[in-house]
BAVEXDREN-71248 format. One line per field, with one value per residue: residue number from 1; x, y, z of N, C-alpha, C in turn. Coordinates in Angstrom, 2 decimals, m for minus. Atoms other than C-alpha are relative to their C-alpha. Layout:
// residues N
pos	NUM_...
n.X	X_...
n.Y	Y_...
n.Z	Z_...
ca.X	X_...
ca.Y	Y_...
ca.Z	Z_...
c.X	X_...
c.Y	Y_...
c.Z	Z_...
END
This chain:
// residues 300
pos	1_2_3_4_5_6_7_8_9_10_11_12_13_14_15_16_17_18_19_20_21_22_23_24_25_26_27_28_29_30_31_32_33_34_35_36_37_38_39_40_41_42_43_44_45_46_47_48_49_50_51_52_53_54_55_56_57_58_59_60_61_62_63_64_65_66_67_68_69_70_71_72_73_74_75_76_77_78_79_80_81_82_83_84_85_86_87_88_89_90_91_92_93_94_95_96_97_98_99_100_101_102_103_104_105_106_107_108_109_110_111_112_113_114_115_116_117_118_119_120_121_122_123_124_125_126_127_128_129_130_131_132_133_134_135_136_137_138_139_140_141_142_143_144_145_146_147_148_149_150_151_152_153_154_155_156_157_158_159_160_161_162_163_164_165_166_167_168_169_170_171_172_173_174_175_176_177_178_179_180_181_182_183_184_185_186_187_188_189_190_191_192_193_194_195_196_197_198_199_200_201_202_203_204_205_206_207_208_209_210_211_212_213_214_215_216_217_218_219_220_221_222_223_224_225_226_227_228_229_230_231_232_233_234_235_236_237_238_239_240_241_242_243_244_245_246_247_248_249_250_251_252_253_254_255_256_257_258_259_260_261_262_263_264_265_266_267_268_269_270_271_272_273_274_275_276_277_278_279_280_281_282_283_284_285_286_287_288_289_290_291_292_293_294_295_296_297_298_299_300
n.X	0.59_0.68_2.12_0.77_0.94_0.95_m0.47_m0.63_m0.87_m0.82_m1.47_m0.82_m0.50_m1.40_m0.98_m1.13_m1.44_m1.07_m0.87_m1.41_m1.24_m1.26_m0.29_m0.84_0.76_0.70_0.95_0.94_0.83_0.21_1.77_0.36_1.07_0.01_0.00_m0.98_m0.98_m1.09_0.09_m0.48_0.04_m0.57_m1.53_0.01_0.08_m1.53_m1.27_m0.16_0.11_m1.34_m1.15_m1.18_m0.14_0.68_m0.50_m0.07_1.86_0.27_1.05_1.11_0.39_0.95_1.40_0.74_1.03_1.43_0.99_1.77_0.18_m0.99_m0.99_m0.70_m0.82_m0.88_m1.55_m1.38_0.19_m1.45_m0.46_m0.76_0.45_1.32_0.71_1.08_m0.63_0.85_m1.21_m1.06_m1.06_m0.30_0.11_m0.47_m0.33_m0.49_1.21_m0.09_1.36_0.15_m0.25_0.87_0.14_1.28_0.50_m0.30_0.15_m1.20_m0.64_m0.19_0.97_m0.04_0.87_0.18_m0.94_m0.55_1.01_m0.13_m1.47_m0.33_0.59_0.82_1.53_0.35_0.97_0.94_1.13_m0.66_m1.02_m1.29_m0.36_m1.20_m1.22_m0.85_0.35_0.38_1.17_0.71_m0.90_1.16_0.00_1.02_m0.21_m0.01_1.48_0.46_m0.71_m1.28_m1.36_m1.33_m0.67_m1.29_m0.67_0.85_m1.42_m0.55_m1.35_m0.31_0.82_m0.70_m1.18_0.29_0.23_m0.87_m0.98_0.75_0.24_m1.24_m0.62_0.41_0.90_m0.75_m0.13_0.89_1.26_0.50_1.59_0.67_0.29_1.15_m0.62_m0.73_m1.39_m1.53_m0.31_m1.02_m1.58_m0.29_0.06_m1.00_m1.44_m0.02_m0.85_m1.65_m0.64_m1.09_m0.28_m0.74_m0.83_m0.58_m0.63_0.48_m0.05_1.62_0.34_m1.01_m1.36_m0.31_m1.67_m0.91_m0.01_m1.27_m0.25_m1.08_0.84_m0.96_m0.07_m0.58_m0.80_m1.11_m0.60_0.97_1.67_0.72_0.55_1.46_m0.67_m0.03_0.96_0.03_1.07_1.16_m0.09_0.89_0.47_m0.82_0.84_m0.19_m1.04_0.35_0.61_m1.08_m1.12_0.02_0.22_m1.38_m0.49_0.59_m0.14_m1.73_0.42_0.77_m1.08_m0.31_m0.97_m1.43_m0.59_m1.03_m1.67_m0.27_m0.56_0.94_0.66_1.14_0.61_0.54_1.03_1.34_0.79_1.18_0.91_0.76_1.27_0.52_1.27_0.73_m1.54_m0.98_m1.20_m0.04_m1.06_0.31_m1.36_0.16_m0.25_0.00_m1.02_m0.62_1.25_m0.31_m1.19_m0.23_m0.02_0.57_m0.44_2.05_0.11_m0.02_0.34_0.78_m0.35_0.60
n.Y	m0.97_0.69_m0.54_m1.24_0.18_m0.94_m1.32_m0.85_0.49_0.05_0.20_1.38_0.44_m0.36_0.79_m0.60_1.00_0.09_1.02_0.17_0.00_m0.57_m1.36_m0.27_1.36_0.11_0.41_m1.25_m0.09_m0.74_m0.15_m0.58_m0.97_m0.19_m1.76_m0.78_m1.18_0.53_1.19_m0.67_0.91_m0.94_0.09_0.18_1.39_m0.09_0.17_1.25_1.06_m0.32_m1.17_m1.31_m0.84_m0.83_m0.41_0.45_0.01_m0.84_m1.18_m0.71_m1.69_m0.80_0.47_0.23_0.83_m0.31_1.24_m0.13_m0.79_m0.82_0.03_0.74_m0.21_0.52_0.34_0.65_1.02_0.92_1.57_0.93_1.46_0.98_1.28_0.42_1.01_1.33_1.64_0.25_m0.87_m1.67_m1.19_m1.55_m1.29_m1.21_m0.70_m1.54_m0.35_m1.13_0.29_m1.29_m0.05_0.31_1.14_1.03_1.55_0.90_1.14_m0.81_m0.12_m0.27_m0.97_0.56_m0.08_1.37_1.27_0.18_0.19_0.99_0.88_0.94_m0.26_0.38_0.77_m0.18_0.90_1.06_m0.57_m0.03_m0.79_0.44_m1.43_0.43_0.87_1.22_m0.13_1.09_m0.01_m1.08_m0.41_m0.19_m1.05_0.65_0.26_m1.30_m0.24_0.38_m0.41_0.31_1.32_m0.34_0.81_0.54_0.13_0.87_m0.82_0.31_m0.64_m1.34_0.55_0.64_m1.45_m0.60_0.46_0.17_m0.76_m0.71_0.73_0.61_m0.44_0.00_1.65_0.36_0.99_m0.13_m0.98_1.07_0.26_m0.74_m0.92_1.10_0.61_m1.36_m0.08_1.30_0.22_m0.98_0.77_1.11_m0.84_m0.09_1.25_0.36_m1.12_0.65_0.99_m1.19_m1.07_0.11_m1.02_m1.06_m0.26_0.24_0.51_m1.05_m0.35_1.57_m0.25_1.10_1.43_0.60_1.23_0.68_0.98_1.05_0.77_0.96_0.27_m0.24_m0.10_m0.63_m0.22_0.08_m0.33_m0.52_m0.79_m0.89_0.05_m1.10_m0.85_0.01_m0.82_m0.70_m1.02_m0.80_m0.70_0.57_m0.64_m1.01_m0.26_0.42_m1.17_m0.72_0.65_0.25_m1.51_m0.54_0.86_m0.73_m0.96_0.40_0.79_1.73_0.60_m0.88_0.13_1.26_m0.61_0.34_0.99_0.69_1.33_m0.19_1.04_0.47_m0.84_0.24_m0.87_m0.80_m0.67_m1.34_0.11_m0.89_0.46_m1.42_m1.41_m0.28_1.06_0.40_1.02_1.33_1.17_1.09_0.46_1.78_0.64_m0.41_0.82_1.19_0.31_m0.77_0.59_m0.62_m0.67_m0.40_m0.83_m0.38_m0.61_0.34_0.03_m0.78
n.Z	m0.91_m1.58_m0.22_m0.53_m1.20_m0.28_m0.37_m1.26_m0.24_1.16_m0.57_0.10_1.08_0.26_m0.84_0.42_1.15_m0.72_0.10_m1.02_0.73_m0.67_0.26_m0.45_m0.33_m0.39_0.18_m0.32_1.01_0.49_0.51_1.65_m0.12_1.25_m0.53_m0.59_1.04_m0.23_m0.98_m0.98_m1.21_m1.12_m0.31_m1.27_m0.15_1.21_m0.85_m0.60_0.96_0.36_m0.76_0.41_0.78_m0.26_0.72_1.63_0.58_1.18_m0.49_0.90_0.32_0.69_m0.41_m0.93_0.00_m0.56_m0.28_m0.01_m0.72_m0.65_0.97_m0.65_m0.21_0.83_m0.87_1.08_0.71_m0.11_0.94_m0.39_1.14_m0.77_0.39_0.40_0.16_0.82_0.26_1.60_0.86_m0.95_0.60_m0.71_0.58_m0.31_m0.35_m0.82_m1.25_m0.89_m1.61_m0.77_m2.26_m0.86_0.42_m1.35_0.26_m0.20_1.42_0.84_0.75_1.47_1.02_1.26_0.93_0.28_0.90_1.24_0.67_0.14_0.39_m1.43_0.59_m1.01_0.81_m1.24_m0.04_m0.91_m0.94_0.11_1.31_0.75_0.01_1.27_1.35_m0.81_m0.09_m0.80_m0.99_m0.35_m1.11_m0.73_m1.16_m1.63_m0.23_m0.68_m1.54_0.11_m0.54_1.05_m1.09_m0.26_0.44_1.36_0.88_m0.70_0.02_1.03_1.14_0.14_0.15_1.16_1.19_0.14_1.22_1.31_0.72_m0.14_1.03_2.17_1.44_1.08_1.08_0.93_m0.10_1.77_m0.09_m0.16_m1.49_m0.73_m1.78_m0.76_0.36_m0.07_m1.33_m0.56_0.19_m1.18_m0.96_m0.07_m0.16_m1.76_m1.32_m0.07_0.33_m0.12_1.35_1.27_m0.51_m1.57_m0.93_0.21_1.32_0.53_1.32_1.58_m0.04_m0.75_0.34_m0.59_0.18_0.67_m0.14_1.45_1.13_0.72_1.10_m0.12_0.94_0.63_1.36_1.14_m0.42_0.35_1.76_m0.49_m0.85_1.13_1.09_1.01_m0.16_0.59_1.26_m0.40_1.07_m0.80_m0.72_m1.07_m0.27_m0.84_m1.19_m1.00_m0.82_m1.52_m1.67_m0.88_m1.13_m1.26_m1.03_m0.34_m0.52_m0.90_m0.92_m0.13_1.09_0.44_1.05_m0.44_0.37_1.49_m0.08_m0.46_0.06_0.03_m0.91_1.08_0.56_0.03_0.92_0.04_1.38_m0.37_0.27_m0.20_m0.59_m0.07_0.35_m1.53_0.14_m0.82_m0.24_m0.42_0.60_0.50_m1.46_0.00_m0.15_m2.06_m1.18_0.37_m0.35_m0.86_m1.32_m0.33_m0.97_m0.71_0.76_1.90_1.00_0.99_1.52_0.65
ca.X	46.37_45.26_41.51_40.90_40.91_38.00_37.34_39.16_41.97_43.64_47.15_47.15_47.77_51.40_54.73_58.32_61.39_63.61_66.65_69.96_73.03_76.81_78.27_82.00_81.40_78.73_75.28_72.70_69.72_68.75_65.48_64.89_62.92_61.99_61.13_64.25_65.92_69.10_70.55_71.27_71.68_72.20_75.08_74.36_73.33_76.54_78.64_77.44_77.68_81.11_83.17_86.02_86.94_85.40_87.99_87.50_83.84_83.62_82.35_79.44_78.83_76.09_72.96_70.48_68.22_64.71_62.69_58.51_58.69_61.87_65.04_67.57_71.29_74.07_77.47_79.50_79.38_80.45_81.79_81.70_80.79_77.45_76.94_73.94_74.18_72.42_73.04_74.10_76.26_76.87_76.38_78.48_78.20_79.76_77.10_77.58_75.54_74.59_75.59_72.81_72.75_69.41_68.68_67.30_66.82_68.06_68.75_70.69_68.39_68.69_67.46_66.44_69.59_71.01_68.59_68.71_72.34_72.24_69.34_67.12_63.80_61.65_58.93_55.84_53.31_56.00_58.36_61.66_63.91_66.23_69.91_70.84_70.32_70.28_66.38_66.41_68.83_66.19_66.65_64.47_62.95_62.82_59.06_57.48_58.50_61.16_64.36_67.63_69.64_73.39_74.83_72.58_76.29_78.57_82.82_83.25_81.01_82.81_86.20_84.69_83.61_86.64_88.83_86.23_86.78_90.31_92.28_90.34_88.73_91.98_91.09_89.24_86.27_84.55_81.31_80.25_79.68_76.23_76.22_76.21_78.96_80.86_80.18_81.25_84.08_84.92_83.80_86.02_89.21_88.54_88.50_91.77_93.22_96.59_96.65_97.26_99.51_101.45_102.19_100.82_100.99_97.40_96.27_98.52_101.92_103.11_106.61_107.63_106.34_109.38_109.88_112.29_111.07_113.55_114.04_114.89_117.22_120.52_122.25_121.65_117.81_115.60_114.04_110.74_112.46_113.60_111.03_111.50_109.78_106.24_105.36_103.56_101.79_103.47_100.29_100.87_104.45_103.56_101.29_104.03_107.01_104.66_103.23_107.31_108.25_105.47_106.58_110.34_108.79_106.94_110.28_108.68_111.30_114.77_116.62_119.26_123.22_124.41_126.77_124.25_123.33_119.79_118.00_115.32_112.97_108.99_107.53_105.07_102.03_99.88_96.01_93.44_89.78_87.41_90.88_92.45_95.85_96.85_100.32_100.01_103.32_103.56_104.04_103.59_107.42_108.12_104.99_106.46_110.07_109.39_109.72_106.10_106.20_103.16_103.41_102.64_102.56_99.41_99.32_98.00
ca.Y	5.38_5.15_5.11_8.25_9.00_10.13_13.81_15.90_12.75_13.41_13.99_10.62_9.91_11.37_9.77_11.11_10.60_9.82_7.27_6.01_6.79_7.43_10.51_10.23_6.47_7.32_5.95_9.52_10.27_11.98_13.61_14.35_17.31_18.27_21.92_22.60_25.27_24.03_20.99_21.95_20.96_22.51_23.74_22.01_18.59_19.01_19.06_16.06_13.90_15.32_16.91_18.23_19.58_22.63_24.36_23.43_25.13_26.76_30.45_32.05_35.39_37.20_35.29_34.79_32.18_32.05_29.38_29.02_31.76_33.38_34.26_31.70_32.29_31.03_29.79_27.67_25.37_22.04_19.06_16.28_12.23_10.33_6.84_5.23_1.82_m1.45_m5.14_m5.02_m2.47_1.09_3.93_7.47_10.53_14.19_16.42_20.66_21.02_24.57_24.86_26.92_28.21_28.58_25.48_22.80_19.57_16.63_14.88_16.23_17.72_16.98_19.54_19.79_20.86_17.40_15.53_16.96_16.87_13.21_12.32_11.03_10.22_9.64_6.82_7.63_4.69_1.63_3.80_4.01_6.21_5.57_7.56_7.56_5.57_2.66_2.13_m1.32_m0.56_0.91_2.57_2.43_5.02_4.57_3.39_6.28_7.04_4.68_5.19_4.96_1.83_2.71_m0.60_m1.05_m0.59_m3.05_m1.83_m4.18_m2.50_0.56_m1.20_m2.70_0.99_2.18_m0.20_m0.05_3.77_4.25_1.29_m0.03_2.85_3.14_m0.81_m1.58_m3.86_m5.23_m3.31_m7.07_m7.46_m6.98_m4.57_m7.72_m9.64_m6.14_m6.09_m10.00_m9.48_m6.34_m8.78_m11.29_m9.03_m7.88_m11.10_m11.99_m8.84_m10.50_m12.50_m9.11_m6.86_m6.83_m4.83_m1.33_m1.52_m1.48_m3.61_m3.63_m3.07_m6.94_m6.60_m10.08_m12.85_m13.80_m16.74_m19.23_m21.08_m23.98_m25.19_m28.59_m28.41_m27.54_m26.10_m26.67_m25.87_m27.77_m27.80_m26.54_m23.83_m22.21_m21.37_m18.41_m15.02_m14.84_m13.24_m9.83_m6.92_m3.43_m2.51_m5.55_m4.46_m1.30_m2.10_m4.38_m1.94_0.06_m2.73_m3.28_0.37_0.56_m2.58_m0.90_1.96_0.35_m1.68_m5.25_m5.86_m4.90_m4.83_m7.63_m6.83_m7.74_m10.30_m11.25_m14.92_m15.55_m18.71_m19.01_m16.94_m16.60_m16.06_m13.29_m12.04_m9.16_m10.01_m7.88_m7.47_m3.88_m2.15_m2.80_m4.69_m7.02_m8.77_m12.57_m14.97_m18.15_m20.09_m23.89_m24.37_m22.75_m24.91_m28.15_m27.46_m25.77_m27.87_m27.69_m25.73_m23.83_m21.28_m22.71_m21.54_m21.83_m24.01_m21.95
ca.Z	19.68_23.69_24.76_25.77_29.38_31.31_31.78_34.04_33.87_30.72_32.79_33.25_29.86_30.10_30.93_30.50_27.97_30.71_30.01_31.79_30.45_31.71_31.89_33.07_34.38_36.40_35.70_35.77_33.70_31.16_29.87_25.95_25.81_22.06_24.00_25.04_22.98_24.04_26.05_29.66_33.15_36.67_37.91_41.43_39.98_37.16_39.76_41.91_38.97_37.61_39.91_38.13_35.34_36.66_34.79_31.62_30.86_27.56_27.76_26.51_24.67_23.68_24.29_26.71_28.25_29.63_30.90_30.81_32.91_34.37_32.83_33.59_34.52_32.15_34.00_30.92_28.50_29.49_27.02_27.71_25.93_27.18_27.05_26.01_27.47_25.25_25.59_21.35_21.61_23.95_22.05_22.65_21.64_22.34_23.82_25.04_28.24_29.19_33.07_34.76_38.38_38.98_37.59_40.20_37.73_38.44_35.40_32.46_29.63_25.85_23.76_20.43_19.26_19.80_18.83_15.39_15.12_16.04_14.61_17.74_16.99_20.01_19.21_22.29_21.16_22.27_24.41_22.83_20.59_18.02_17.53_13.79_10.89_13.02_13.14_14.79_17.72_20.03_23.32_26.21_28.52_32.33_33.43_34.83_38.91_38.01_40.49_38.67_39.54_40.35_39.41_35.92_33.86_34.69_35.35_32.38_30.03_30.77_30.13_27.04_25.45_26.40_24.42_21.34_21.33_22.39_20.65_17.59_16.54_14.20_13.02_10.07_10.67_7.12_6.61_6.22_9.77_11.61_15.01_16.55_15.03_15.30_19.25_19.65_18.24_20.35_23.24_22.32_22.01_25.78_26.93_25.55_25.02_26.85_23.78_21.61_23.79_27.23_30.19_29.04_25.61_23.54_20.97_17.89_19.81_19.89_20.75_22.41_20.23_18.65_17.37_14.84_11.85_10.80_7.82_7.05_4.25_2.82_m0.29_m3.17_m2.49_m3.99_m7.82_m5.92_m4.01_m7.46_m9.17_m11.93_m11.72_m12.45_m16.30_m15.18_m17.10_m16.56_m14.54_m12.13_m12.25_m10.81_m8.05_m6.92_m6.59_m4.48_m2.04_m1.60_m1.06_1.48_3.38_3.31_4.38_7.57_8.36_7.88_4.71_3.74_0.78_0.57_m0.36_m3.64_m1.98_0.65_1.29_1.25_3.23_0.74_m1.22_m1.93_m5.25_m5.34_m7.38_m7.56_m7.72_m8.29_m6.63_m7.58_m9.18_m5.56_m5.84_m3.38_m2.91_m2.67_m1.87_m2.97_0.59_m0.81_m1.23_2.15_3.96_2.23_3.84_6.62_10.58_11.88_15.09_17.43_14.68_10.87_7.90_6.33_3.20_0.64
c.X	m0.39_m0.98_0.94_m0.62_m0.73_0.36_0.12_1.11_1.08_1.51_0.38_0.70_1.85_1.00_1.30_0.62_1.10_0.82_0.82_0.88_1.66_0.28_2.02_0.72_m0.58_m0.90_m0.27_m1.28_0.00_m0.84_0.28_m0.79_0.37_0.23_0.48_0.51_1.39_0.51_1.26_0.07_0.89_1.22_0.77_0.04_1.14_0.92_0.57_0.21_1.36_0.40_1.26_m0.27_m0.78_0.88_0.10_m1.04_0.70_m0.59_m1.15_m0.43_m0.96_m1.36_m0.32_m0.70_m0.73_m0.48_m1.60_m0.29_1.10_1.10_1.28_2.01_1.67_1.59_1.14_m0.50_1.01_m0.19_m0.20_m0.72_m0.69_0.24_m1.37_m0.08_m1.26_0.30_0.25_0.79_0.05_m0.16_0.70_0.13_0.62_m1.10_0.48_m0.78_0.12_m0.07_m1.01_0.17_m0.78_m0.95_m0.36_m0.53_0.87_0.34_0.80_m1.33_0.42_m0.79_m0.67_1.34_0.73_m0.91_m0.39_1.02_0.42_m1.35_m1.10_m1.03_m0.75_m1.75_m0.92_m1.15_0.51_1.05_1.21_0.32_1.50_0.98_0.58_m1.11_m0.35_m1.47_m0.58_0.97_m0.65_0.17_m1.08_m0.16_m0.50_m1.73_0.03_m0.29_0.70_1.38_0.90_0.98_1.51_0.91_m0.68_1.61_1.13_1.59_0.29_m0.46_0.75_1.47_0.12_m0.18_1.60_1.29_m0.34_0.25_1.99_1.35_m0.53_m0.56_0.98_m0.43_m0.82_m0.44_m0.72_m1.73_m1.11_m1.27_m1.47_0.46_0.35_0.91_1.26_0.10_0.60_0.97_0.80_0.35_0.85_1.59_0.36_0.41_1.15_1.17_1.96_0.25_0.88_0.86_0.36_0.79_m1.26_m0.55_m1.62_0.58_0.77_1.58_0.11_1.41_0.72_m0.42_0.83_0.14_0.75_m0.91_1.61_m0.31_1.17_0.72_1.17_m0.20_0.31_m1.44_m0.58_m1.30_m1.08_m0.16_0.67_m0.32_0.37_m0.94_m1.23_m0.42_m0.97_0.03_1.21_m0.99_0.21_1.41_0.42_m0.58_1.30_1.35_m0.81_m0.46_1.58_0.34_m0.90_0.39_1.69_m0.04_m0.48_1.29_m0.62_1.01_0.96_0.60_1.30_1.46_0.19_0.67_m0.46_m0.46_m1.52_m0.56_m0.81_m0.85_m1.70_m0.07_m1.19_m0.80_m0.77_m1.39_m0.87_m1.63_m0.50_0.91_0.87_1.09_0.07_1.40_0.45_1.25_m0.47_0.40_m0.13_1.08_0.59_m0.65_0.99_1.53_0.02_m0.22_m1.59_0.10_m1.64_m0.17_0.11_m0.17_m1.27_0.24_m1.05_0.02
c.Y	m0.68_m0.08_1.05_m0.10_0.39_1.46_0.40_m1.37_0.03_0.37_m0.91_m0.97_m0.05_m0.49_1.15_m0.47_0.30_m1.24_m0.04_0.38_0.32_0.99_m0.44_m1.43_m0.30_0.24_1.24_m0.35_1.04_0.15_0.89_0.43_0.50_1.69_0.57_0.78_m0.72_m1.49_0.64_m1.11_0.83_m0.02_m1.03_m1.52_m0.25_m0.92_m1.18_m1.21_m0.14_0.86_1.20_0.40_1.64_1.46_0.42_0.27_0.52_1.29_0.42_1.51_0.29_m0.31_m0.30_m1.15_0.37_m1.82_0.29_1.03_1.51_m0.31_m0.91_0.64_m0.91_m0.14_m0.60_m0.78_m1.19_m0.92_m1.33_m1.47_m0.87_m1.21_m0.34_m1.47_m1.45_m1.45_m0.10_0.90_1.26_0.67_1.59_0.94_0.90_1.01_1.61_0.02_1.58_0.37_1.22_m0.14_0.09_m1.46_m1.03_m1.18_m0.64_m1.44_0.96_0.21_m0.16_0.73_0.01_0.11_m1.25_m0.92_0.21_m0.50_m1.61_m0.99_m1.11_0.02_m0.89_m0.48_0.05_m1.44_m1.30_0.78_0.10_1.32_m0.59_1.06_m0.51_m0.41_m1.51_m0.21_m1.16_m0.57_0.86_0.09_0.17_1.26_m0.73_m0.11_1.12_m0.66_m1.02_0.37_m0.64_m1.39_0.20_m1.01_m0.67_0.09_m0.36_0.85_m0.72_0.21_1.18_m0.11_m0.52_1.15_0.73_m0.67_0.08_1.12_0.31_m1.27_m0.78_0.81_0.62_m1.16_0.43_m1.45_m0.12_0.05_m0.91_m0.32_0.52_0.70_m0.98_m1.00_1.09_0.06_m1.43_m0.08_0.90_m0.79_m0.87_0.12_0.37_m1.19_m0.54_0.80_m0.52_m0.35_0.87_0.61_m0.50_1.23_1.28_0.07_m0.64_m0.76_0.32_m0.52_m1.14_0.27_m1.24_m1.24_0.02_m1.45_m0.49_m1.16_m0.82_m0.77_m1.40_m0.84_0.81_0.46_m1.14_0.02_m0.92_0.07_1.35_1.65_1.69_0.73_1.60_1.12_m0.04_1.10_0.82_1.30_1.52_0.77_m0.71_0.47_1.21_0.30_m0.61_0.74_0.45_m0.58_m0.20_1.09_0.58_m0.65_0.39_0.72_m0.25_m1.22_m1.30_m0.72_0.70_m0.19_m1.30_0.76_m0.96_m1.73_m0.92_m1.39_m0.18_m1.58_m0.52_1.39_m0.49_0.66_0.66_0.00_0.88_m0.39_1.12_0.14_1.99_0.82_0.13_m1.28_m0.65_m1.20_m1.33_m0.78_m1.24_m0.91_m1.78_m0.18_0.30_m1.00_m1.30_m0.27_0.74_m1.35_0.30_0.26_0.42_0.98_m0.25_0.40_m0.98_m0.89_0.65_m1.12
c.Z	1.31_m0.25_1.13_1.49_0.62_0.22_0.89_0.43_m1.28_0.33_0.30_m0.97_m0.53_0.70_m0.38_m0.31_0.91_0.08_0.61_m1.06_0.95_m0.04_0.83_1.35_1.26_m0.70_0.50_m1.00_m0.21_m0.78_m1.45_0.00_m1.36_0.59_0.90_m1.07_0.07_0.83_1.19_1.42_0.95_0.61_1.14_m0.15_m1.27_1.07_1.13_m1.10_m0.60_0.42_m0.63_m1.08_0.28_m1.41_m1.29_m0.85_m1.01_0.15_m1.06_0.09_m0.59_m0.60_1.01_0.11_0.67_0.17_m0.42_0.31_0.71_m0.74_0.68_m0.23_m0.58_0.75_m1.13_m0.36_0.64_m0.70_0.35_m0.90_1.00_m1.03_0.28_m0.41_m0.64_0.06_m1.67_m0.32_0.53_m1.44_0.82_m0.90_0.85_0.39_0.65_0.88_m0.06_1.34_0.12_0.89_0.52_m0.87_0.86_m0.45_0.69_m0.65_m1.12_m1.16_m1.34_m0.61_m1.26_m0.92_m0.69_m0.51_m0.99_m0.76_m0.09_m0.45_0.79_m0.11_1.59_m0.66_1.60_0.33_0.96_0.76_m0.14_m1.10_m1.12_m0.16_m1.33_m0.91_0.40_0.35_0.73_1.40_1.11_1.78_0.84_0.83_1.10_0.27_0.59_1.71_0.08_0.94_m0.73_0.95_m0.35_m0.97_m1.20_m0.92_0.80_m0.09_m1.54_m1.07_0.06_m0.67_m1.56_m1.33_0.14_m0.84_m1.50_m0.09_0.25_m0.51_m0.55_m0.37_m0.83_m1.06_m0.82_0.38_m1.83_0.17_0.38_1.59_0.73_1.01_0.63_0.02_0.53_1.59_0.45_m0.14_0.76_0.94_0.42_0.04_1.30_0.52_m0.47_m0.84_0.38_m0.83_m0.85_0.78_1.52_0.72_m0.03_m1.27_m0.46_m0.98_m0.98_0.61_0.57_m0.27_0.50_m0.76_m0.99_m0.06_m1.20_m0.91_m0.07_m0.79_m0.31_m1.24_m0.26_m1.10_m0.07_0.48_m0.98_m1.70_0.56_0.17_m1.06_m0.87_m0.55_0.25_m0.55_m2.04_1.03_m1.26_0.53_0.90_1.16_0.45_0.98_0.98_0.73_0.38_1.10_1.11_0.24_0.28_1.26_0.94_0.30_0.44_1.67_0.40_0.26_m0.78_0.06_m0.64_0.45_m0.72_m0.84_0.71_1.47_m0.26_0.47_0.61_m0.86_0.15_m0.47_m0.98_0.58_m1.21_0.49_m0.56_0.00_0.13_m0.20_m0.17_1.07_m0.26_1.25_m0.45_0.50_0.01_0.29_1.29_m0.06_m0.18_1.42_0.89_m0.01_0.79_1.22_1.76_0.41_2.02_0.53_m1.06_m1.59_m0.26_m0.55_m1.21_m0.63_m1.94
END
C-alpha cells in the first residue's frame, strides 16, 4: 500500500497504464483500460499511425457504443498485430480496434476484451503487467507525462520479430529451452542467417551447398564395410519401412536398380525413446574411409 495522501490531494495518487508498443513498425502507445467495454482508437489518430489499409476495415452490425457520457460513432473494425517490445524477447499479438470518428485519443485503447482473451494482468503496486502464463516476463508502463521516444525499437528488432514469426515459426524448438535461450538462438540465426539461405530464399531453402565426399578405397570393400543386417523385432521392422517411405517420399533417398552399382552402404537401426522411433546409421565404417574434407562426418 501508499501513505495516504493529504486531503483534497488524493488525485495525486493516480498514474496511467500507458505502454510502447509497435503497431505496423511504428513505435505508438497504448493505454490498458480495464473500463473499456471494448478496445478502440480514433479514426484521426488510426490513420496517422497506419495509413493504409483503409480498405480493409471489417464492418459492424447491430450494436452501439457510448462513452461516460455521449454516444460515440462506430466507423470499422480494424485488424491488425501489436508488438510489445522487451529486451528477452518481443511479444505479438492480434488485436480488433474499434475505429471511432468522434474519438480524439491519442493512443490506442485496450479494453477488457483483450485483456481477458490474452490474459493481461495489470500489477499497479510495482508498475508492470504480465501477458499470459508467462509471470516473470514483465512489461513496463511509461512514467507518468512521459513523451514517447520514436527511436526506443531498433530496425533490427523489427527484422528480428519478423524472421521469428515469418520463417521459424514452422521450426521446432525443444520445450527444453528457457525464453532466453529461445531468443539467443533466434538472435544468433539473424546474425548469420547468410549461413542458412541465399539471395531471397528463407531459412530452410539451402539450395547451393553442394559438395563431394571421397572415398579412399576400391573394390573389393573392405571386411568393415560389409557388415550383415542388423537382427530386428517385427515392431522395429515396422518403424523402419516407414522412416524409409517417408524419406522416399521427401526425395532425400531413392530406391537402387536391381543391377545398380552401389559405392558403399550404411547399416541402420531403429532406436527407441517414449514409444517414438528414430532411425540411426551406423557412420563408423564410412568416418574410417572417408577423405577428411570442410564437411566431416561425425564419428559416431
Amino acid at each position: 500500500m501508499k501513505t495516504k495522501p493529504n486531503r483534497g490531494k488524493g488525485y495525486t495518487a493516480g498514474n496511467y497504464c500507458i505502454t510502447e508498443l509497435v503497431i505496423g513498425k511504428k513505435p505508438t502507445k497504448l493505454l490498458l483500460y480495464p473500463g473499456a467495454f471494448c478496445s478502440c482508437v480514433g479514426k484521426s489518430f488510426r490513420k496517422s499511425c497506419v495509413p493504409s489499409f483503409e480498405d480493409q476495415f471489417l464492418p459492424i452490425d447491430g450494436i452501439k457504443f457510448n462513452s461516460a457520457s455521449n454516444p460515440m460513432k462506430e466507423f470499422g473494425i480494424f485488424e491488425t498485430s501489436v508488438i510489445f517490445p522487451h529486451i528477452n524477447g518481443s511479444l505479438r499479438i492480434t488485436v480488433e480496434f474499434v475505429v471511432m470518428e468522434n474519438c480524439s485519443s491519442t493512443h490506442f485503447i485496450l479494453g477488457i476484451d483483450y485483456l481477458i482473451i490474452y490474459g493481461i494482468d495489470l500489477h499497479n503496486k510495482e508498475r508492470y503487467f504480465t501477458i499470459g502464463d508467462n509471470k516473470h516476463q514483465k512489461f513496463a508502463f511509461l512514467p507518468f507525462k512521459r513523451q514517447i521516444t520514436v527511436n526506443k525499437v531498433s530496425q533490427v528488432s523489427l527484422e528480428l520479430e519478423k524472421l521469428k514469426y515469418e520463417q521459424l515459426n514452422e521450426g521446432e524448438i525443444s520445450l527444453h529451452l528457457s525464453d532466453k535461450k529461445e531468443n539467443e538462438l533466434s538472435a544468433l540465426l539473424y546474425d548469420h542467417k547468410k549461413a542458412f539461405a541465399s539471395g531471397k530464399k528463407c531459412l530452410g531453402a539451402i539450395i547451393s551447398h553442394e559438395f563431394d565426399i571421397t572415398i579412399n578405397i576400391e573394390r573389393p570393400y573392405p571386411p568393415l564395410l560389409r557388415i550383415p543386417a542388423y537382427p530386428a523385432s517385427p515392431k522395429s521392422r515396422g518403424a523402419l519401412e516407414m522412416h524409409i517411405a517417408e524419406l522416399l517420399n521427401l526425395g532425400v533417398i531413392r530406391k537402387v536398380g536391381h543391377n545398380e552399382e552401389v559405392e558403399i552402404t550404411t547399416p541402420v537401426i531403429v532406436v527407441w525413446h517414449n514409444g517414438k522411433s528414430r532411425m540411426v546409421g551406423d557412420l563408423r565404417a564410412l568416418s574410417t574411409y572417408t577423405v577428411p574434407d570442410r564437411y566431416p562426418i561425425p564419428k559416431i
